[in-house]
N, C-alpha and C positions, 0 to 999 in steps of 0.2 A: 143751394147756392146762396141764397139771401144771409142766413145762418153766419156760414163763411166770410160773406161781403163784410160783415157786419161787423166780425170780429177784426179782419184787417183795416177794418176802418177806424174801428175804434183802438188796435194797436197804434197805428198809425199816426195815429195824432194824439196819442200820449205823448210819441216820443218829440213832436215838434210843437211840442203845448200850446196843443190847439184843441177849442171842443169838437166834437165829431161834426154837430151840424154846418160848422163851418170849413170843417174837411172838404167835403164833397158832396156834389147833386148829382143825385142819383137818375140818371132819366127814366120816364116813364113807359111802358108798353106802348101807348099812345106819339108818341111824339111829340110832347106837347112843350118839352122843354130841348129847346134848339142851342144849339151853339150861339153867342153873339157873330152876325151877320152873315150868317146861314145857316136860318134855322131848320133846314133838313138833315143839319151836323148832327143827331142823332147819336152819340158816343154809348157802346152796350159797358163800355166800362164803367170805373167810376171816377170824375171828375174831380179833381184834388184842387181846392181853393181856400188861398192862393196856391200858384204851381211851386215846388220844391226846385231849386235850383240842381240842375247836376252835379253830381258830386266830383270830387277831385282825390285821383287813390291811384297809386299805380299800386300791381301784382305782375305776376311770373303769368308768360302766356300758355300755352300748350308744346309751343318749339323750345319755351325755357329763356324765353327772351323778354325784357321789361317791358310793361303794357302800360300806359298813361289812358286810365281808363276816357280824360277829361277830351284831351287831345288826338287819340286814338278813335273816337268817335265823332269827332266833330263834324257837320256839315250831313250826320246822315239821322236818322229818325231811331234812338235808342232804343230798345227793348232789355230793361237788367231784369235779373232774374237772379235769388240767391238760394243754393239747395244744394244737392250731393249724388253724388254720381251709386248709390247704394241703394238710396230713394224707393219704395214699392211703390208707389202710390202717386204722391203729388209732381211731384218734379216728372218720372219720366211721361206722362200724363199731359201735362202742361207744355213741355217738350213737343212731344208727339202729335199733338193738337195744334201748337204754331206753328210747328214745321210743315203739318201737311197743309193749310192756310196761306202761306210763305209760296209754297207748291207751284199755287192755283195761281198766284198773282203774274200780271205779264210779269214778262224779265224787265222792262222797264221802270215796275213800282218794285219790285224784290231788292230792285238793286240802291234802294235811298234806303234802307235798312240795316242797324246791326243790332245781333244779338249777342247778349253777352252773358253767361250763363258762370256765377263765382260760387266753388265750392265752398261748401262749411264746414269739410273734413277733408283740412288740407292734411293730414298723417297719412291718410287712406288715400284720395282723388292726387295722384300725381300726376305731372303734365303727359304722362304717354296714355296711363289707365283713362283721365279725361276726356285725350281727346278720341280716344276710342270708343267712349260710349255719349260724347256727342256725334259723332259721323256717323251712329243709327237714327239719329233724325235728321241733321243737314252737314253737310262738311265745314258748310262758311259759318256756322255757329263758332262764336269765339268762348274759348274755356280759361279763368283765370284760377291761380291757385296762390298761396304763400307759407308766414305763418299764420299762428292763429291770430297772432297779435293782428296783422296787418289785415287777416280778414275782418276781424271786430273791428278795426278800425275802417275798414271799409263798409262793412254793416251802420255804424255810427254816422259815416258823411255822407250816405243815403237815404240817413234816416227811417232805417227800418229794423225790426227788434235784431238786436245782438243774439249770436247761439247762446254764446257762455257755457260752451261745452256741453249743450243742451242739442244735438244733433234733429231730433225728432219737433223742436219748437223754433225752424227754422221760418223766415216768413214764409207764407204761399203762396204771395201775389206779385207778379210783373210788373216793375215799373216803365212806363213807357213816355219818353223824352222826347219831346220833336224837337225841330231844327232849330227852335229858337233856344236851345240848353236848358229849358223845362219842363218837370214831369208836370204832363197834363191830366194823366190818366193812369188807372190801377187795375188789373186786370187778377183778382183773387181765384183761387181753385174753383171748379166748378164752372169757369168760363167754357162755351162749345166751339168749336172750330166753326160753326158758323155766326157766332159772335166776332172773334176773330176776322173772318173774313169779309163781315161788313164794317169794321174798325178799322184796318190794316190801309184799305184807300183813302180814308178820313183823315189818319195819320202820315199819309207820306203827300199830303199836300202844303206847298210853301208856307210857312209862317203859321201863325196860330191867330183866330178871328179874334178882334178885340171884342169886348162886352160895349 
């Protein structure tokens, strides 16, 4: 996992030209690096500093109806996610892993969340084949698709690596948005459902703690 963290980290902020150390703090096994003003905020992901702003992209939903990715999430606790519904490996994985975490949470905190899950092979992943093989891990996962163009462009205003017809070098890592419209936190391959599950109530609480 570290491996992986590493290499999305240092994608990552190539593309918003930044050095890595100032990407993110990685917290320790110990605890020892707390959130600003609570420090048992603990995050197993990794801390993206400063946060990346949400991006702004509309795509085609799953029903075939226009998505404003910006607008269309507002007010709840983001999770994007960019991969392909063909995926062996990371996606359905990472899928599988949040959704069963999502599961476990009351209905309460489930419901201050959206996921959003944009293919990178919109020729292939059309909005019925999509939402079909998201509703094997949650039905309320929302599935975007388009062109290529407006997926790379959508890759671009998230700041995270373009395919470029590169299917297999798609990124691996979850960006995750809370309610203030920025990514706080990165969740790369390799994360376990109980990583997950001790993140997921971190993030669906009010506001983000100042430093």
């Amino acid at each position: 996992m570290n491996k992986l963290f590493h290499l999305c980290l240092t994608a990552l902020g190539l593309l918003i030209g930044m050095s890595e150390p100032a990407l993110a703090q990685v917290p320790n096994a110990a605890g020892e690096a707390g959130q600003g003003g609570d420090p048992q905020a603990v995050y197993h992901g990794g801390l993206v500093t400063p946060p990346l702003p949400k991006p702004k992209f509309k795509l085609i939903d799953t029903s075939g109806a226009s998505f404003d990715f910006a607008t269309g999430t507002d007010g709840y606790v983001t999770l994007l996610f960019f991969g392909y519904a063909h995926c062996t490996s990371v996606c359905p994985t990472q899928m599988a892993l949040l959704a069963g975490a999502m599961r476990r949470l009351p209905r309460d905190v489930a419901e201050r969340f959206k996921v959003v899950f944009v293919s990178t092979d919109p020729g292939h992943d059309n909005p019925r084949l999509l939402r079909a093989w998201l509703n094997h891990f949650d039905k309320s996962f929302i599935g975007l698709t388009g062109s290529e163009a407006q997926v790379r462009a959508a890759q671009v205003a998230a700041k995270v690596p373009a395919t470029a017809g590169n299917l297999a070098e798609h990124a691996a890592f979850v960006l995750a948005y809370t309610k203030d419209n920025l990514g706080h936190v990165i969740y790369p391959a390799g994360v376990t459902q109980a990583d997950w599950l001790h993140d997921l109530p971190l993030l669906a609480k009010d506001g983000w703690p100042e430093r």
